[in-house]
FITIZA-863550 format. One record per atom (N, C-alpha, C): residue in three letters; atom name; x, y, z. Coordinates in pm, whole numbers, plus 50000, padded with zeros to 5 digits. Layout:
N
ALA;CA;X;Y;Z
...
//
This chain:
231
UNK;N;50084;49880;50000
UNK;CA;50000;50000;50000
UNK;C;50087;50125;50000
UNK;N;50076;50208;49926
UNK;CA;50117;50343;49911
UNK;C;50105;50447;50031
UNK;N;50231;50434;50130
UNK;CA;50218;50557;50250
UNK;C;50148;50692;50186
UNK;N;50121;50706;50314
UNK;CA;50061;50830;50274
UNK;C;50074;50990;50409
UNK;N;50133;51090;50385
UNK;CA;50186;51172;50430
UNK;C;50087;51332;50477
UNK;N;50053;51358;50552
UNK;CA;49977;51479;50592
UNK;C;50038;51556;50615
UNK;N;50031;51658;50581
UNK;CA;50078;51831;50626
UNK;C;49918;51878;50623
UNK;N;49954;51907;50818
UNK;CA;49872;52019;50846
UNK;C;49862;52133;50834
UNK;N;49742;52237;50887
UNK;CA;49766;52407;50859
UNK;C;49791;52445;50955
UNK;N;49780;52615;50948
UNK;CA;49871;52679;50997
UNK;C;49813;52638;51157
UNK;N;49986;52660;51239
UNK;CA;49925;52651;51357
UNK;C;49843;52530;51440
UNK;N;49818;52388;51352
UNK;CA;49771;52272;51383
UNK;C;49873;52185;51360
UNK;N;49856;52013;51402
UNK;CA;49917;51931;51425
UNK;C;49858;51828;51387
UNK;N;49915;51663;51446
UNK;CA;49822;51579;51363
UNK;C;49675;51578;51402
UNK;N;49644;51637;51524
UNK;CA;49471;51615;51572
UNK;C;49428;51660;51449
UNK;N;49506;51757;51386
UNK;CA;49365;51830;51287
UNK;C;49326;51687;51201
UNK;N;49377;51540;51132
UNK;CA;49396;51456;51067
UNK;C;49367;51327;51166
UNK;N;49339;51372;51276
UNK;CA;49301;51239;51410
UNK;C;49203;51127;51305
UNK;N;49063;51162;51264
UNK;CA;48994;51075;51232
UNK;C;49041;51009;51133
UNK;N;49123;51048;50982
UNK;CA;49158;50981;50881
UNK;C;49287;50911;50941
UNK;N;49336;50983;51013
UNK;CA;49463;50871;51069
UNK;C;49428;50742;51160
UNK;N;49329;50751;51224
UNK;CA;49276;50628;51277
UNK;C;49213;50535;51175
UNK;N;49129;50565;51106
UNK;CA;49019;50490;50978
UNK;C;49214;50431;50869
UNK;N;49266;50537;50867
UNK;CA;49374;50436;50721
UNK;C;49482;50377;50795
UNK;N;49502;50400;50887
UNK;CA;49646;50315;50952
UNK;C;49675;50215;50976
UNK;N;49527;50148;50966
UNK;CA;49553;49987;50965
UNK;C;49628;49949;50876
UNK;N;49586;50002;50743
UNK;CA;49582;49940;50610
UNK;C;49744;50019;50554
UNK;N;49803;50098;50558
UNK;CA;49927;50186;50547
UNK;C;49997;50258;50650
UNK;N;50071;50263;50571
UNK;CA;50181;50399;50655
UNK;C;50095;50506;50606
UNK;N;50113;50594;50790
UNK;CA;50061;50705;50785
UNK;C;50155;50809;50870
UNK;N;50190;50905;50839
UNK;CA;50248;51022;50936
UNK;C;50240;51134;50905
UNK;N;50231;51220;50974
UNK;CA;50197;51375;50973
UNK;C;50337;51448;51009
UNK;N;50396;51532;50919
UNK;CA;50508;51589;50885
UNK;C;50476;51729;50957
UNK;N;50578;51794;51101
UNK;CA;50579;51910;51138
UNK;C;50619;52018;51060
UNK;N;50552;52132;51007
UNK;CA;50572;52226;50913
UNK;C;50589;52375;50975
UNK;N;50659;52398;51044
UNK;CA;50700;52483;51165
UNK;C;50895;52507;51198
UNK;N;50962;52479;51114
UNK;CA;51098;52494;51127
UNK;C;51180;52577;51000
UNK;N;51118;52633;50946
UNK;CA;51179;52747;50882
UNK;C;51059;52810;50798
UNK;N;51128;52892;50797
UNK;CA;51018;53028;50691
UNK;C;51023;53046;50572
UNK;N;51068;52955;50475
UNK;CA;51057;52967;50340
UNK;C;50918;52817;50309
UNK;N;50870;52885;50190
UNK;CA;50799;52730;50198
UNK;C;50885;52608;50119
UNK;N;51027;52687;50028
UNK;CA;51115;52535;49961
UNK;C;51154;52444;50109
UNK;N;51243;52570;50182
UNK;CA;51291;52473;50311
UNK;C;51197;52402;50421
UNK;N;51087;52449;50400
UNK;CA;50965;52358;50479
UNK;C;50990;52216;50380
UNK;N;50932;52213;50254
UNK;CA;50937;52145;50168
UNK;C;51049;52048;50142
UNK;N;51134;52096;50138
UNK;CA;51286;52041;50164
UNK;C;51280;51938;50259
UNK;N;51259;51998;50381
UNK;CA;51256;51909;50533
UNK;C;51182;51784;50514
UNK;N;51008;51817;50478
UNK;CA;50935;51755;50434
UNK;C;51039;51623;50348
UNK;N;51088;51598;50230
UNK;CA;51120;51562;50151
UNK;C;51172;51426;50185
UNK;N;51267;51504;50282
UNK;CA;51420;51429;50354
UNK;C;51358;51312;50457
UNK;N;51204;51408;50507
UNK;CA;51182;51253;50638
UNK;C;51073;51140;50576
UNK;N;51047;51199;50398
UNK;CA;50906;51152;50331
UNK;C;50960;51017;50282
UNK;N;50898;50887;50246
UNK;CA;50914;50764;50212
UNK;C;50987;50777;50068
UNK;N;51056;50732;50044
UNK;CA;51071;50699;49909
UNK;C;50966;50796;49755
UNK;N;50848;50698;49777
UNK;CA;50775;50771;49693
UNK;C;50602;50785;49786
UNK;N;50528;50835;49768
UNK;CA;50409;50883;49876
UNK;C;50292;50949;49844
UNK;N;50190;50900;49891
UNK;CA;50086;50974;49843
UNK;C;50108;51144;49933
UNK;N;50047;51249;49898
UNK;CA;50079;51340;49971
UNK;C;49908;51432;49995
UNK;N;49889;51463;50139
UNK;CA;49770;51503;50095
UNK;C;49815;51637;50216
UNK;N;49751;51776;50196
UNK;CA;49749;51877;50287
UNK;C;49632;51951;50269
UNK;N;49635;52034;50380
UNK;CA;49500;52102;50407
UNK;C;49566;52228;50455
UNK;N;49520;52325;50377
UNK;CA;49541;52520;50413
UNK;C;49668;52521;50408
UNK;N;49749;52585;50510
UNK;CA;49896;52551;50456
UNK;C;49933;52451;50425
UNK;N;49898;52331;50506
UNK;CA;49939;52255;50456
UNK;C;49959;52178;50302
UNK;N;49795;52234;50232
UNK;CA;49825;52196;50106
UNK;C;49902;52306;49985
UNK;N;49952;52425;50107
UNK;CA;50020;52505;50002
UNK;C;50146;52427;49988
UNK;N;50176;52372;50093
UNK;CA;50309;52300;50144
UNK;C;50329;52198;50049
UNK;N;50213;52161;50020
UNK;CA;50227;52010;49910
UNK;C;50263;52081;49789
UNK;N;50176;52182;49736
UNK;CA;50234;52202;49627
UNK;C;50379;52242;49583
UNK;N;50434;52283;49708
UNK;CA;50571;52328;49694
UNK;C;50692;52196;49689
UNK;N;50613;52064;49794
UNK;CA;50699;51918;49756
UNK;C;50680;51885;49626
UNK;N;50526;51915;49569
UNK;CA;50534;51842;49436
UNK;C;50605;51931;49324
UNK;N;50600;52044;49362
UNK;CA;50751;52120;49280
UNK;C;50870;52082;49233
UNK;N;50889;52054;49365
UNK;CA;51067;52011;49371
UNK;C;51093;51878;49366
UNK;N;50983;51787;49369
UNK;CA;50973;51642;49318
UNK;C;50849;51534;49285
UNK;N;50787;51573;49190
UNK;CA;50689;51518;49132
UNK;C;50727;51376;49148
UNK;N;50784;51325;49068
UNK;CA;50815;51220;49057
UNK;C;50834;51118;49212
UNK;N;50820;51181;49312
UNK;CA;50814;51105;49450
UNK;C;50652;51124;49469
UNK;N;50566;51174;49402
UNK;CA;50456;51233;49482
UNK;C;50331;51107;49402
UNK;N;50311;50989;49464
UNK;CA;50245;50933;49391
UNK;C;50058;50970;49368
UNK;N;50024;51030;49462
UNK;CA;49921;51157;49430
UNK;C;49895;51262;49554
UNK;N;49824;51293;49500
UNK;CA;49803;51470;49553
UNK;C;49662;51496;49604
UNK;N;49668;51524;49703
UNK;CA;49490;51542;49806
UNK;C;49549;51699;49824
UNK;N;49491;51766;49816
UNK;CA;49446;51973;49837
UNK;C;49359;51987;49929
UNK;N;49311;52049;50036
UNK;CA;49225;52062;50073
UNK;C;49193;52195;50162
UNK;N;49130;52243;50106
UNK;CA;49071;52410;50168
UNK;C;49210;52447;50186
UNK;N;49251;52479;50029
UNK;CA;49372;52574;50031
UNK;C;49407;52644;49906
UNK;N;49487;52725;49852
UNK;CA;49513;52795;49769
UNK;C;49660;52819;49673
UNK;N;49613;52814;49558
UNK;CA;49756;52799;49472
UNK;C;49790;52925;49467
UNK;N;49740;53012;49480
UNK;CA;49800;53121;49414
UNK;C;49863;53210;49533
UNK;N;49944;53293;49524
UNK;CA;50041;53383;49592
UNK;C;49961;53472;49671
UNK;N;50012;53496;49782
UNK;CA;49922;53556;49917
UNK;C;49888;53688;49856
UNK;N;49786;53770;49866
UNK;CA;49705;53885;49833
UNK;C;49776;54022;49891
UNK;N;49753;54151;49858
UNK;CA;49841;54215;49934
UNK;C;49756;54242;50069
UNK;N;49646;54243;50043
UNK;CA;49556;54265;50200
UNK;C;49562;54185;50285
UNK;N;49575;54047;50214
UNK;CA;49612;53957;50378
UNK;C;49765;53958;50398
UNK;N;49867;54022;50300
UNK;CA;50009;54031;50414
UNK;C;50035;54155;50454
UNK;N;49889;54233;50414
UNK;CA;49909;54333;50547
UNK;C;49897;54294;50643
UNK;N;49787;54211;50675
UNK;CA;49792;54181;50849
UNK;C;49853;54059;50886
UNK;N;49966;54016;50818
UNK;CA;50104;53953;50905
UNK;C;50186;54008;51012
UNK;N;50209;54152;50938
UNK;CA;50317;54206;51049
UNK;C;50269;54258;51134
UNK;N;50123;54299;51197
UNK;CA;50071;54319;51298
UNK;C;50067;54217;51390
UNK;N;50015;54115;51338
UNK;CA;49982;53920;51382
UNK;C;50137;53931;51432
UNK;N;50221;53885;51354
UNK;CA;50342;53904;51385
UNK;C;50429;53958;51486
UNK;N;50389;54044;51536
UNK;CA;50427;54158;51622
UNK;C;50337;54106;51756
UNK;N;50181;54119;51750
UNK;CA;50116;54040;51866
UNK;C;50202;53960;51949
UNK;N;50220;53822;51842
UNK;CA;50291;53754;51886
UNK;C;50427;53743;51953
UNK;N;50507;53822;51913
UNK;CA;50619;53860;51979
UNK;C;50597;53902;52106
UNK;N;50487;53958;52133
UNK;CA;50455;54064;52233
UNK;C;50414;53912;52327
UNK;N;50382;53819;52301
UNK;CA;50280;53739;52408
UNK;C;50174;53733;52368
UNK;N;50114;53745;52267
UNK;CA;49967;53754;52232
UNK;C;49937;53623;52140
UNK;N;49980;53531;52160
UNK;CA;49952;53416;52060
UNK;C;49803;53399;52092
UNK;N;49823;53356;52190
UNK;CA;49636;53308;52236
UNK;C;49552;53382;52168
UNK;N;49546;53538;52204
UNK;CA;49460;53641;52148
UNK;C;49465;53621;51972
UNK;N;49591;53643;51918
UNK;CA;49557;53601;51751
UNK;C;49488;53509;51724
UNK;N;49517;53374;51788
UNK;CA;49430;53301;51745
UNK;C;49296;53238;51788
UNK;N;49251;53323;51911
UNK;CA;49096;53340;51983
UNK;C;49096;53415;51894
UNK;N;49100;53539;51889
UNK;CA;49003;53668;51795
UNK;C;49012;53675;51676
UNK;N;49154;53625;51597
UNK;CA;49152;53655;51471
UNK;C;49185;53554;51364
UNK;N;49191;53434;51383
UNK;CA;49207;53296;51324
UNK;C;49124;53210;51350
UNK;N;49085;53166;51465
UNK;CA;48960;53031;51449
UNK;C;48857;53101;51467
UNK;N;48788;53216;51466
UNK;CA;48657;53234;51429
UNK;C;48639;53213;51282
UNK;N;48745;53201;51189
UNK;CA;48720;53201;51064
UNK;C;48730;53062;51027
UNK;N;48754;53002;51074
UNK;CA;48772;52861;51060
UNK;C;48662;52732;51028
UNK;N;48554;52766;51096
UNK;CA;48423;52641;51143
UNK;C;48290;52731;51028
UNK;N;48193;52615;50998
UNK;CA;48090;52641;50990
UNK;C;47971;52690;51049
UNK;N;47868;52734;51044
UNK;CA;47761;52752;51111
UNK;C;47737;52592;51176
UNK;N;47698;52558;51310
UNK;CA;47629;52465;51324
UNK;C;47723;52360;51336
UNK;N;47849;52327;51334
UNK;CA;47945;52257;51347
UNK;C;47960;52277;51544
UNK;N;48033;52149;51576
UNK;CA;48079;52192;51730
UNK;C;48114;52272;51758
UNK;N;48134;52365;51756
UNK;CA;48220;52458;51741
UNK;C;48316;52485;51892
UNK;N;48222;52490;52015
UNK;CA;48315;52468;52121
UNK;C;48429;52366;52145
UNK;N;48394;52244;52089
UNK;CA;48513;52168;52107
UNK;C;48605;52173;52004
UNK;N;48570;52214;51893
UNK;CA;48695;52199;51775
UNK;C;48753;52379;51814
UNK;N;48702;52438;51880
UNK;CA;48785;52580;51900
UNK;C;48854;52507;52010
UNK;N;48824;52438;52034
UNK;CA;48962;52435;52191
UNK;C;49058;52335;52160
UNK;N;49020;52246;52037
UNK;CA;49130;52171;52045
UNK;C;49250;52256;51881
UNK;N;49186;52364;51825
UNK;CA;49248;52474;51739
UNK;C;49345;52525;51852
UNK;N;49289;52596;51939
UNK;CA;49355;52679;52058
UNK;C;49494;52595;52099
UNK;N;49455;52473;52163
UNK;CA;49572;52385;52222
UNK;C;49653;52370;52099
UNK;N;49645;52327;51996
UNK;CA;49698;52277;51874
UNK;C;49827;52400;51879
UNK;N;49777;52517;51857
UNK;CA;49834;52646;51832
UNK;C;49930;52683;51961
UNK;N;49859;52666;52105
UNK;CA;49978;52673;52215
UNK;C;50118;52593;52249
UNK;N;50030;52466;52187
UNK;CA;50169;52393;52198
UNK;C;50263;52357;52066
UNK;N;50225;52468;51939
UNK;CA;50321;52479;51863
UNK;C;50387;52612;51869
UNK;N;50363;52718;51955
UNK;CA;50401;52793;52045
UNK;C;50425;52914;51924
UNK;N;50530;53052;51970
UNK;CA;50577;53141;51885
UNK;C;50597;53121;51788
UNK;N;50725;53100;51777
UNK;CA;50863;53058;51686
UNK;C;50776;53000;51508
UNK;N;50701;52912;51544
UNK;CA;50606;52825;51468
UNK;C;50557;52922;51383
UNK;N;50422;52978;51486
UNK;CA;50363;53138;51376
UNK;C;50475;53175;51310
UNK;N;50534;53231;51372
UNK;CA;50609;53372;51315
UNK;C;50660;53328;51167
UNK;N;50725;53210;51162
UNK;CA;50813;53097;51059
UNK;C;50696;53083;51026
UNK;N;50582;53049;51030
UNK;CA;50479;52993;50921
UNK;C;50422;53148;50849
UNK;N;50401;53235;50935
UNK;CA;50348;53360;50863
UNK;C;50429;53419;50742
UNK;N;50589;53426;50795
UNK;CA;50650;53426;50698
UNK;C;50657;53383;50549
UNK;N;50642;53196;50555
UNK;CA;50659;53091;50443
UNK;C;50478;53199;50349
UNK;N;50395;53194;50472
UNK;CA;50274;53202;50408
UNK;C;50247;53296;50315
UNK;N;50338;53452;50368
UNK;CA;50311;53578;50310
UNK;C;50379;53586;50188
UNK;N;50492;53487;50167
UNK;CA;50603;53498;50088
UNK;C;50587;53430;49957
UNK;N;50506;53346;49979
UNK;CA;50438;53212;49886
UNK;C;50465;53221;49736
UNK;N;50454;53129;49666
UNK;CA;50461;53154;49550
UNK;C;50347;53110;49482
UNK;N;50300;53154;49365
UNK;CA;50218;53118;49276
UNK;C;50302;52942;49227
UNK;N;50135;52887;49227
UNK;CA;50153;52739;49243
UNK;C;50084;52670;49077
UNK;N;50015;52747;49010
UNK;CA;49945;52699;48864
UNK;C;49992;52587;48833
UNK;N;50182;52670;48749
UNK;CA;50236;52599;48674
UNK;C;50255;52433;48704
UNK;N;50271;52406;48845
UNK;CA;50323;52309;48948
UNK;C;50194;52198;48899
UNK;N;50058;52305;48912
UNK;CA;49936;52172;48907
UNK;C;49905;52145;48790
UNK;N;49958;52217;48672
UNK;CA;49919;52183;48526
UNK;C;50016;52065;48504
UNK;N;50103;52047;48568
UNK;CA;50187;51971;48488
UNK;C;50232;51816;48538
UNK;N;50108;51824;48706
UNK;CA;50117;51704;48736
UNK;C;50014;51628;48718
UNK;N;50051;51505;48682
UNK;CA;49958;51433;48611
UNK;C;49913;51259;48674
UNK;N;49951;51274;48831
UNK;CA;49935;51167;48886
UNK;C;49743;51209;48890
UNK;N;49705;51112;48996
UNK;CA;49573;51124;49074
UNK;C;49559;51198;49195
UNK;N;49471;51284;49172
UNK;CA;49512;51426;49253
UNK;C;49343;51415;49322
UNK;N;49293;51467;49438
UNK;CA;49191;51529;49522
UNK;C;49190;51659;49515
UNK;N;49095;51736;49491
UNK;CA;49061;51886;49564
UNK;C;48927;51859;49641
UNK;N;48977;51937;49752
UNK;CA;48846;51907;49819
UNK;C;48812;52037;49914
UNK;N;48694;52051;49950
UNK;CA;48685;52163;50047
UNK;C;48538;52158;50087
UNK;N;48563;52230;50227
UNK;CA;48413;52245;50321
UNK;C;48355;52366;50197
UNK;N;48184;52348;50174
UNK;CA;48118;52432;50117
UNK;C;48132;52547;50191
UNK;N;48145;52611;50326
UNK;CA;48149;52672;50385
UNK;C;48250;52742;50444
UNK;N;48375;52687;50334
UNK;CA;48495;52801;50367
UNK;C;48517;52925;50342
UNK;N;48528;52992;50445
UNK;CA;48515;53147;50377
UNK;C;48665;53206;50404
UNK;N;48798;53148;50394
UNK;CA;48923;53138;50396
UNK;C;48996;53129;50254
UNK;N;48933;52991;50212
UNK;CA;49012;52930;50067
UNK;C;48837;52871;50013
UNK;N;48749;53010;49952
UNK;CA;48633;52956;49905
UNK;C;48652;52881;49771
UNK;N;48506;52836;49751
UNK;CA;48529;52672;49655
UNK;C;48540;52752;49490
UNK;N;48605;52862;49469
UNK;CA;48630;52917;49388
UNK;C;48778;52861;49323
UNK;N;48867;52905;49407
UNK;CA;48978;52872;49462
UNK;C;48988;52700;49416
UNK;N;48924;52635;49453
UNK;CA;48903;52471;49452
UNK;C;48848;52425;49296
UNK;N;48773;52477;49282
UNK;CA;48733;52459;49101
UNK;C;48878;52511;49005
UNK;N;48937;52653;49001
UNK;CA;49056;52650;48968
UNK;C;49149;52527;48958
UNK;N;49173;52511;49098
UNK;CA;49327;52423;49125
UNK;C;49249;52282;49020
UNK;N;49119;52259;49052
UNK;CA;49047;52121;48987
UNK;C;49104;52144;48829
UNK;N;49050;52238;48767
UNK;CA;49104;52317;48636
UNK;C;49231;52316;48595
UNK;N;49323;52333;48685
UNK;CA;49483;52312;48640
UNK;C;49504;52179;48640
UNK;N;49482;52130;48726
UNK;CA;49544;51965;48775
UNK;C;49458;51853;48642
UNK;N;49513;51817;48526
UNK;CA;49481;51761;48462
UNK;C;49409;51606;48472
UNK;N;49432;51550;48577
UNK;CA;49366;51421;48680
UNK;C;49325;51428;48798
UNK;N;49213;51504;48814
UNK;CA;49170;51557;48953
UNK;C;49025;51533;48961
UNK;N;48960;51498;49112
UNK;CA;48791;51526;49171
UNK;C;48815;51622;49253
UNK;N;48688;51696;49182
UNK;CA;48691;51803;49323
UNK;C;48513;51756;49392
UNK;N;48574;51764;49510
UNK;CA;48466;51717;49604
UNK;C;48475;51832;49728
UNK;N;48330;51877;49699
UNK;CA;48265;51964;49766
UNK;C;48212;51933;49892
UNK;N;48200;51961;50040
UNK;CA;48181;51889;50156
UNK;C;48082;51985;50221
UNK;N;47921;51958;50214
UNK;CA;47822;52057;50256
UNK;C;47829;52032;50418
UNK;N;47791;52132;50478
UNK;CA;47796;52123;50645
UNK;C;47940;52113;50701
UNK;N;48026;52207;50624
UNK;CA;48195;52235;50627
UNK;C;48274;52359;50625
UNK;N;48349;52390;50732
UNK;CA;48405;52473;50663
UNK;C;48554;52490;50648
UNK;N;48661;52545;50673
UNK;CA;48770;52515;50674
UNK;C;48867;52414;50668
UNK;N;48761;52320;50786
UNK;CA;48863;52217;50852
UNK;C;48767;52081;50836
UNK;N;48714;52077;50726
UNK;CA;48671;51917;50732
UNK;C;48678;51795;50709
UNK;N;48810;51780;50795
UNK;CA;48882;51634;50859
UNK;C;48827;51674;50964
UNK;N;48801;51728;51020
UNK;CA;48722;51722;51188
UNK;C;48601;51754;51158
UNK;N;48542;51836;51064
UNK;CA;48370;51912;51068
UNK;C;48291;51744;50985
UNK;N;48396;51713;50915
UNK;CA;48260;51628;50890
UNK;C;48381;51519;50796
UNK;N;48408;51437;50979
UNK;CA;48539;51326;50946
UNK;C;48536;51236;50808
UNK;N;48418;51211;50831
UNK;CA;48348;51016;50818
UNK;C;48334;51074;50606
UNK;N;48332;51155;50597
UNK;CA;48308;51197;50472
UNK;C;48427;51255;50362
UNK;N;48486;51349;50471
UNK;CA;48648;51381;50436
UNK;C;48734;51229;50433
UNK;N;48699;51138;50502
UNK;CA;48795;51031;50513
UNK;C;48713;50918;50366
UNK;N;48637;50929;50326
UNK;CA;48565;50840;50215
UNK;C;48624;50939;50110
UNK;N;48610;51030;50107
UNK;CA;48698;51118;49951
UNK;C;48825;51032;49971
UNK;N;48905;51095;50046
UNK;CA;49049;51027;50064
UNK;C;49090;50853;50018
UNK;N;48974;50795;50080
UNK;CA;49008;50655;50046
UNK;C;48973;50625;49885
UNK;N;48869;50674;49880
UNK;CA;48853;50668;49696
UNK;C;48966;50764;49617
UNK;N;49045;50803;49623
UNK;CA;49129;50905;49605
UNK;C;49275;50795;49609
UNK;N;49264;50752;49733
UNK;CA;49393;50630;49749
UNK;C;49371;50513;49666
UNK;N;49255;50482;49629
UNK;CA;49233;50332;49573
UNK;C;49268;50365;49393
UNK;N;49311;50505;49381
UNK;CA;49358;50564;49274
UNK;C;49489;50510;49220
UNK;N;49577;50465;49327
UNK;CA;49712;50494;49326
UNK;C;49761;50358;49316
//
């Protein structure tokens, strides 16, 4: 069976991937790659590379699937397919890296908690989703990947590169997927990347928003497996 590799988003860990990592691990290798040790997204990517199997399915979500596109950059040919999920190819906007170096600065100051209570996981969840418990396990996720993490991920994030060329030209079996209800990386964004990637489903996830490997497991984890039985 074809391992298969997660990169989480910003500020999360493997909980964000808890349910699909329990449901496929019987059946494969599974591990979730820390994306928090430098601020470029090649040398994230890089790192990524060095601890990744041989060859691997690769699947990410928000940064994380900016992160993928930047492994399948620098080595297609290891990437035996490609899962996207509620994330974006194209190069950060100038309005959202205005408010890095404020975020940025918070944080320095001690304000991690506060960025990401007031100004990151309210944007995150759907209407009508748990929302108390998946905000607290966002919150913990984010404390115990501490400063250093943000600051290095805000960086990779603001700096980003335009990703098109990367998805036109790979031609394994690819996923796009996203909560109907992202208002972060909307399903605009997701029809595109579907559009470049010449072997791709895009699967739309109603009663979702950002994060649905947790908003709506049992469904995010059935894309994925039909997605793996690809490979």
């Amino acid at each position: 069976m074809t391992p298969i590799v997660f990169l989480p988003g910003m500020m999360c860990d493997a909980r964000l991937f808890a349910p699909q990592i329990a449901a496929l691990s019987a059946r494969r290798m599974v591990s979730v790659a820390p994306i928090g040790g430098f601020a470029t997204m090649t040398e994230l990517a890089q790192d990524v590379l060095q601890d990744a199997p041989p060859r691997f399915a690769l699947a990410g979500l928000s940064m994380g699937g900016i992160l993928a596109m930047e492994v399948t950059r620098l080595a297609p040919e290891r990437i035996a397919g490609l899962a996207l999920m509620d994330t974006n190819p194209l190069a950060e906007l100038e309005a959202v890296k205005a408010k890095r170096g404020p975020q940025i600065e918070m944080v320095q100051n001690g304000q991690l908690r506060d960025v990401m209570r007031d100004q990151m996981i309210p944007n995150y969840l759907a209407e009508g989703s748990d929302a108390a418990t998946l905000e607290l396990i966002c919150e913990d996720m984010a404390l115990a990947l501490g400063d250093e993490v943000f600051i290095n991920q805000s960086i990779a994030l603001r700096d980003r590169p335009d990703q098109s060329d990367t998805l036109k030209s790979y031609r394994a079996p690819a996923l796009v997927l996203c909560g109907k209800e992202d208002r972060l990386c909307p399903i605009a964004r997701h029809e595109l990347m579907h559009d470049l990637l010449p072997n791709s489903t895009l699967n739309i996830l109603p009663d979702a928003g950002h994060l649905p490997t947790l908003e709506q497991p049992e469904a995010t984890t059935a894309a994925l497996k039909e997605w793996l039985d690809l490979l």
